[in-house]
C-alpha positions, 0 to 999 in steps of 0.5 A: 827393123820395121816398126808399126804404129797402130791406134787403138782404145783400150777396153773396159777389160783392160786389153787391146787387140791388133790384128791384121799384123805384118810380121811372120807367123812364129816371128818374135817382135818387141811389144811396146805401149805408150799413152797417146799424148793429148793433142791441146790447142796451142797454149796462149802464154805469149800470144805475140811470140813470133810476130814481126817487132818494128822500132820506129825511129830506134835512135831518136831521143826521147823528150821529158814529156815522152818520160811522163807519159810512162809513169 
């Protein structure tokens, strides 16, 4: 089955037209329409996924002053 994607506007009319098609005169084919998906700039909800994380000394323990200084 060969498939072909063409980008068109839709008129104020409501119609479309799509020529210079690469099928047979009198060939039968499937018309399917979609709306384009809207291309939108990466959404920053968690800007830092996918950076690189680095625990510094991971296991050494933590003073009581270190404990203060979260609250």
């Amino acid at each position: 089955m060969q498939a072909l994607r063409v980008e068109r506007i839709v008129q104020k009319d409501g119609s479309l037209t799509v020529k210079d098609l690469p099928f047979q005169t009198g060939e039968v084919v499937d018309v399917i329409i979609l709306p384009q998906r809207s291309v939108t700039a990466p959404s920053k909800a968690y800007p830092l996924h996918g950076t690189k994380v680095e625990y510094y000394e991971p296991f050494k323990p933590v003073s009581e002053s270190d404990w203060d200084a979260c609250v």
